[in-house]
N, C-alpha and C positions, 0 to 999 in steps of 0.2 A: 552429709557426706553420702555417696554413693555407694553399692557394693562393690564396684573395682578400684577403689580410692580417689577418683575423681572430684574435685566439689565445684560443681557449676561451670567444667569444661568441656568446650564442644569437642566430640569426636573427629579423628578423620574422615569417616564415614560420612557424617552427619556434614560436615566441612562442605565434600566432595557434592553430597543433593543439593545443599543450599547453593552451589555455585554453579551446579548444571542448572538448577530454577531460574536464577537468573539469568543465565546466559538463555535461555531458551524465554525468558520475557523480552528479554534484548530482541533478540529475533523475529520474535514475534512482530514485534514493535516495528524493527526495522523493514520488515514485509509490509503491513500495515502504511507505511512512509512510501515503499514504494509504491504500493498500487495505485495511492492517493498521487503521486504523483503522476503517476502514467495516465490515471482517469483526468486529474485538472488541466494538461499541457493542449489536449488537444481541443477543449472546451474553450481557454483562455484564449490559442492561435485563432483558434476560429470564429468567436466571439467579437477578437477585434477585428481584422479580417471584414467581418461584417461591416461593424463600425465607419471600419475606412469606405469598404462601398456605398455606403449610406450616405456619410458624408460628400461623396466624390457624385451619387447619382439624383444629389437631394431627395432621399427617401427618411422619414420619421425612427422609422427601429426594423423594418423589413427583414433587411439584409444580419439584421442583428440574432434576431429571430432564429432564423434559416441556419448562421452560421453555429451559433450557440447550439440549434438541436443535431446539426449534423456531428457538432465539435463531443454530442453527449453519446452520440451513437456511435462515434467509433473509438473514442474513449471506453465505452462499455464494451466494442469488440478487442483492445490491444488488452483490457484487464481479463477477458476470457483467455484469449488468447497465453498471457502470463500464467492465469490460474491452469491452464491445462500442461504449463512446460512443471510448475509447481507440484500438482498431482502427478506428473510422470517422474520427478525426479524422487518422490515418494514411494510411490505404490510401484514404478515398474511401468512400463510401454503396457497399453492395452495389447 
């Protein structure tokens, strides 16, 4: 037994952290889901995209190629772009 009469119950305090941790793995999580997602849409469109060209211009993987790095480079610019609305709703406008 405890010195405030408790035996092996959680406080509300302790309640209150354990539930802000989770909610804030939740989130985390849930960022994480987005970004992933914003980074593969535009790989995936573009990748096929290709595909279709390829097959349409009988080319081997050319057009796949092309599609798939352009599809990774702007993927990489909308997830900057996300990460810098992410930091400002943080930290504050530069």
């Amino acid at each position: 037994m405890s010195d405030d009469g408790t035996q092996g119950k959680i406080s509300e305090a302790n309640k209150k952290e354990t539930t802000n941790i989770h909610k804030q793995k939740a989130d985390g999580m849930a960022l994480v889901a987005n970004l992933i997602a914003i980074m593969a849409m535009p790989i995936i469109i573009f990748t096929l995209l290709g595909k279709y060209l390829d097959n349409l211009l009988h080319k081997r993987f050319l057009f796949i190629l092309l599609g798939g790095a352009f599809g990774i480079g702007l993927g990489m610019h909308f997830v900057y772009k996300r990460a810098e609305v992410i930091r400002d709703d943080l930290y504050g406008k530069k």
